[in-house]
C-alpha positions in Angstrom: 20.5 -7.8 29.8 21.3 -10.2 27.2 18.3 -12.6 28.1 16.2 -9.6 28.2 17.2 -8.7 24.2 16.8 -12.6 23.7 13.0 -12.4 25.3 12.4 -9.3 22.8 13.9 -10.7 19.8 11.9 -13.7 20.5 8.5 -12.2 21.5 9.1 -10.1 17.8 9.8 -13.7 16.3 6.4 -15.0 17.8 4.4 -11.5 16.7 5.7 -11.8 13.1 4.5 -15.3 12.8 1.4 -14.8 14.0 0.8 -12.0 11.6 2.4 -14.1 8.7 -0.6 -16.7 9.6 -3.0 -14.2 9.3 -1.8 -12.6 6.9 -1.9 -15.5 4.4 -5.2 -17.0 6.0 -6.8 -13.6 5.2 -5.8 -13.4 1.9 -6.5 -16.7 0.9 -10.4 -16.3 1.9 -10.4 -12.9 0.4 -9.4 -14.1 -3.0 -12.3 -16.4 -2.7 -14.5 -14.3 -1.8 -13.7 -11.8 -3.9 -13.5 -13.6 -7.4 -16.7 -12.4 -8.5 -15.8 -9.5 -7.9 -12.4 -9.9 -9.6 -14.1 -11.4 -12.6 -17.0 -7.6 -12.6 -13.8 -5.9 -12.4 -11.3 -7.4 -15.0 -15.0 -7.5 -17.4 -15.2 -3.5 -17.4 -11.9 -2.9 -17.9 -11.9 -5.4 -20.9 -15.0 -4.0 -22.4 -13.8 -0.3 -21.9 -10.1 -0.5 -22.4 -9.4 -4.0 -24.3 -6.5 -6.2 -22.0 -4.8 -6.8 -20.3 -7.1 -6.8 -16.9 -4.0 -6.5 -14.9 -0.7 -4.3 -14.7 2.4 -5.6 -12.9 5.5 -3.8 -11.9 8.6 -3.9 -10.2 8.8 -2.7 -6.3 11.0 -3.1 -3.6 10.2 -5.6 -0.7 12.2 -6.5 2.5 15.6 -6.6 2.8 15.5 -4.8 -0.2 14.6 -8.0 -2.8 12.5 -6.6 -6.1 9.3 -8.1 -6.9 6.7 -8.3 -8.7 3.5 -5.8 -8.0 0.3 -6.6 -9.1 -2.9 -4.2 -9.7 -5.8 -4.2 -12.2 -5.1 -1.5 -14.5 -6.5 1.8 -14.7 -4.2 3.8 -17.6 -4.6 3.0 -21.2 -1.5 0.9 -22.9 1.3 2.8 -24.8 0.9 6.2 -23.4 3.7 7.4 -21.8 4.4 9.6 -18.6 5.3 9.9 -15.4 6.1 7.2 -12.8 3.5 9.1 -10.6 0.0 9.2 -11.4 -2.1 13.0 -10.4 -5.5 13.8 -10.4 -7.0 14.2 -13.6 -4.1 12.4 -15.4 -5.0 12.2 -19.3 -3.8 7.8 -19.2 -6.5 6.9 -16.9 -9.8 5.5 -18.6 -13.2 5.9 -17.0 -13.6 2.1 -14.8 -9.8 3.2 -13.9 -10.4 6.7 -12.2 -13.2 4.9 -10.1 -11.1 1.9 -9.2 -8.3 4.2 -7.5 -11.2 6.0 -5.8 -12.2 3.4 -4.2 -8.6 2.0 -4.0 -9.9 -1.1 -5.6 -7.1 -1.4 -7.6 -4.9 -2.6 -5.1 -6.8 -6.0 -4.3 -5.2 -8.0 -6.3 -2.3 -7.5 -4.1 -3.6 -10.4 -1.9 -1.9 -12.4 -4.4 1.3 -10.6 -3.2 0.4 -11.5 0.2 -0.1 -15.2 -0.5 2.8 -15.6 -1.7 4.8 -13.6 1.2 6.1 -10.7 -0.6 3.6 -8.6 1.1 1.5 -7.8 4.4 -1.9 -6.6 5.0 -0.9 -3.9 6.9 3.3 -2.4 6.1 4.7 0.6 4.5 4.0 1.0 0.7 6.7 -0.4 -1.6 8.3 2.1 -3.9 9.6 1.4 -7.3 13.3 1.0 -7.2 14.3 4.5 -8.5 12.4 6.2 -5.6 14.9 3.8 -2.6 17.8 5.2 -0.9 19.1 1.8 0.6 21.6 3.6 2.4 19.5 5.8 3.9 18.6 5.0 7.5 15.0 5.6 7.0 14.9 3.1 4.1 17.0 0.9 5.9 14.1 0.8 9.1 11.0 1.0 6.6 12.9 -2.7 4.1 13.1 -4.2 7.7 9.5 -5.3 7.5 7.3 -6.7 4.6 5.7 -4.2 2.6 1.6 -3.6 2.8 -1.6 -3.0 1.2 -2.7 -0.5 3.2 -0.5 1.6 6.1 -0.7 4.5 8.7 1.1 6.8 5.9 -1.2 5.5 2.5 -4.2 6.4 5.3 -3.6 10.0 5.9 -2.3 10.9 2.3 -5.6 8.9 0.9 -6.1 12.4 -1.7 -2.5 12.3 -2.8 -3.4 12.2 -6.6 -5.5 15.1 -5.4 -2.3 17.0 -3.7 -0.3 15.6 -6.7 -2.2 17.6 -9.2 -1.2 21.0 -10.6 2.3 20.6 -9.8 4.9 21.6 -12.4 6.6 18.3 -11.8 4.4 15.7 -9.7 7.4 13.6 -9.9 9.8 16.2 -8.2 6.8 16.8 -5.6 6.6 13.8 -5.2 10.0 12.7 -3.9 11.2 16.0 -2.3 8.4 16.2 0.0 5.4 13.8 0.2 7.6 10.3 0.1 10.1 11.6 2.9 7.0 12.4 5.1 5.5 9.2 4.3 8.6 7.3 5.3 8.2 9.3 9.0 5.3 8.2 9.2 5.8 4.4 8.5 8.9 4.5 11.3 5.8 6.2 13.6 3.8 3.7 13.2 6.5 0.6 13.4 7.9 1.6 16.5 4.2 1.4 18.0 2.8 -1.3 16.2 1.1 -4.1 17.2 -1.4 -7.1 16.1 -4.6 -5.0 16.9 -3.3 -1.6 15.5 -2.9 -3.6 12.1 -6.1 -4.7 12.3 -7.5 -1.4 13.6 -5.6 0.0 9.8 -7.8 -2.6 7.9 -11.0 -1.5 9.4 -10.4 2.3 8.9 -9.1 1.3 5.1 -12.3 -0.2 4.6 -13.8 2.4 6.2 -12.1 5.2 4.2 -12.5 3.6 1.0 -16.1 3.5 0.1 -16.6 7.0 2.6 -13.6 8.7 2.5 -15.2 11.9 3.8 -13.9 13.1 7.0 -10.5 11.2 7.4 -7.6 13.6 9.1 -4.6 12.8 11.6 -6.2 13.8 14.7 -9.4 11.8 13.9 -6.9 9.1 12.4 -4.4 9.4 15.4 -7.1 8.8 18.0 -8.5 5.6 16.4 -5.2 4.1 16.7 -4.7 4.8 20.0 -1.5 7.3 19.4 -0.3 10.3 21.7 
């Protein structure tokens, strides 16, 4: 019994430093890639909105350590509201309300990834006010690195769109979308693997630039679940 826990533990060892190599590999050659890209981007926000290009802020990681989040920004400085941004919130600027369509404000997030805070592929991190670390659920979901992209941030892709029209989104937002997403993440951690993860990146891809048609049958049966 004991050498079969000490396979596991070890096969899990192996797994996570496989995906830490990709992981970083990935990101590294994505950041090149993408710098002309980066330097389109941070240009229209610049031009429409003045700086900065980018907004940082506080999340929670593994093991419960804070970090640093980085995005390119889509509100406009100084105006204040919730922690949770709806559809058709008055703070977003017009090259902002496209780059969260197209969920283009999460790339610079690679950056995260380089430096190890953050997978490819891992249950979104929350800000610290939204974490229960005493909760079980929490406690599963902080085992593993945060991601870009996830099972949960797949299926709730219109969640500014569900978010919108509620009395308080903020409320909404942690009484019943974040404890569904947090079911979902443990769903998709005790089934993950290498290929699954790189099954999520394809479909984010996917699901960015034609997000028509995404649903959790159609979702569930490209990953393989039951």
């Amino acid at each position: 019994m004991l050498m079969l826990r000490a396979d596991l533990v070890g096969n899990r060892r192996r797994l996570d430093s496989v995906r830490l190599i990709f992981d970083s590999v990935s990101a590294v050659t994505a950041l090149a890639l993408c710098l002309p890209v980066f330097l389109f981007i941070g240009a229209a926000i610049v031009l429409e909105d003045g700086w900065p290009m980018f907004f940082r802020q506080k999340r929670i990681g593994r093991n419960g350590r804070e970090f640093w989040l980085w995005k390119f920004r889509s509100m406009r400085m100084n105006m204040q509201g919730t922690r949770i941004t709806a559809a058709g919130d008055k703070r977003l600027f017009r090259v902002g309300k496209l780059l969260r369509k197209l969920k283009i404000d999460e790339l610079p997030q690679l950056w995260n990834v380089v430096r190890g805070e953050m997978s490819l592929v891992g249950p979104r991190p929350e800000v610290p006010e939204f974490v229960a670390m005493d909760d079980p659920a929490w406690q599963q979901v902080l085992a593993v690195r945060p991601g870009i992209t996830d099972y949960a941030t797949l299926l709730y892709r219109n969640e500014e769109e569900l978010l919108a029209g509620r009395i308080d989104p903020e409320i909404f937002y942690k009484e019943q979308v974040l404890p569904a997403k947090l079911a979902l993440n443990i769903r998709y951690l005790a089934q993950r693997s290498f290929w699954r993860d790189l099954k999520v990146i394809l479909l984010t891809i996917r699901y960015s630039f034609i997000p028509a048609g995404i649903d959790a049958e159609r979702l569930n049966r490209a990953l393989g679940f039951q």
